[in-house]
C-alpha positions as CSV (number, residue, x, y, z in Angstrom):
1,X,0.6,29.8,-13.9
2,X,-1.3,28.6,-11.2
3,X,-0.8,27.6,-7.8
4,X,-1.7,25.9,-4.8
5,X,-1.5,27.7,-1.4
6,X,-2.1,24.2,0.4
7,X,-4.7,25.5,2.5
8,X,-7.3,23.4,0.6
9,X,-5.5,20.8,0.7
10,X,-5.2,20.0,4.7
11,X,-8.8,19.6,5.8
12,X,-9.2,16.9,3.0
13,X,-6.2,15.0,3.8
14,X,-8.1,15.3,7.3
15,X,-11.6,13.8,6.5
16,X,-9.8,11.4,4.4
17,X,-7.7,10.1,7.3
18,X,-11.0,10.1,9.9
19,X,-13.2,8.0,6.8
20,X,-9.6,5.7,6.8
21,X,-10.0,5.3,10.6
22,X,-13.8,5.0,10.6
23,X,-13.5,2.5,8.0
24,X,-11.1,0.1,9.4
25,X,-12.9,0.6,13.3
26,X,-15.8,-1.1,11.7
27,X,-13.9,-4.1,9.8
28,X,-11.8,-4.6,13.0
29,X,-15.6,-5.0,14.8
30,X,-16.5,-7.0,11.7
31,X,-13.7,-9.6,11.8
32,X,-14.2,-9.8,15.3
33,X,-17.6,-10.4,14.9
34,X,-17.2,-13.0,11.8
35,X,-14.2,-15.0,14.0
36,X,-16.5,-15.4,17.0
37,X,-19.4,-16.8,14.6
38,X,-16.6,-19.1,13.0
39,X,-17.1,-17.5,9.9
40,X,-13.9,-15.5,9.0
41,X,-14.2,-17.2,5.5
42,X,-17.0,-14.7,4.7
43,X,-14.7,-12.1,4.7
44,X,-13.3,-10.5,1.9
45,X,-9.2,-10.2,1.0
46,X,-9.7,-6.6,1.0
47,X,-11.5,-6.9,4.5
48,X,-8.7,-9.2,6.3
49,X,-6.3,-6.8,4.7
50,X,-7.3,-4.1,6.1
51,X,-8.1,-5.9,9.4
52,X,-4.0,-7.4,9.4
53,X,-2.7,-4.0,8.6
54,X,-4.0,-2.3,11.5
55,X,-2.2,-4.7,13.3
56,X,0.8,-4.2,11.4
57,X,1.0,-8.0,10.4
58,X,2.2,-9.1,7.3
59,X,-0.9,-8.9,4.3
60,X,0.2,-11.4,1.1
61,X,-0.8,-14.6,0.6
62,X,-3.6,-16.1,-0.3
63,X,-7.1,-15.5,1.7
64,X,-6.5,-18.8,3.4
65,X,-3.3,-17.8,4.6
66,X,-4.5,-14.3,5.8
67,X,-7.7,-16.2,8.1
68,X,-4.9,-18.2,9.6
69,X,-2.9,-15.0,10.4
70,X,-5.8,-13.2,11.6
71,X,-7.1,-16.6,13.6
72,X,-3.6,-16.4,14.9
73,X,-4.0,-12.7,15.9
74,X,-7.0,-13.0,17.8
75,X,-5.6,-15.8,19.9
């Protein structure tokens, strides 16, 4: 039987959350960016999801639905 002392564990969960933050500091920049162009249809779902869930706002609908909550957002 094998098992896990946990200490390998923690410095992934770690790098994992700083990629996570990293990653969603640069669509936040990116939505910005796109809505100032008037270009937030470019986007991707995945990209205005990501982008509405640092905000904590709501993230079903269809893409047109999520522009309009992220227009709404940046307001």
């Amino acid at each position: 039987m094998s098992f896990h002392s946990g200490e390998n564990e923690e410095p992934n969960k770690t790098n994992k959350r700083a990629k996570q933050h990293a990653e969603s500091a640069e669509v936040i920049d990116k939505v910005m960016d796109y809505a100032a162009k008037g270009k937030l249809g470019s986007l991707t779902i995945p990209e205005l999801k990501m982008f509405l869930t640092t905000k904590k706002a709501k993230v079903g609908g269809k893409k047109e639905e999520l522009i309009q909550r992220v227009t709404g957002l940046l307001t």
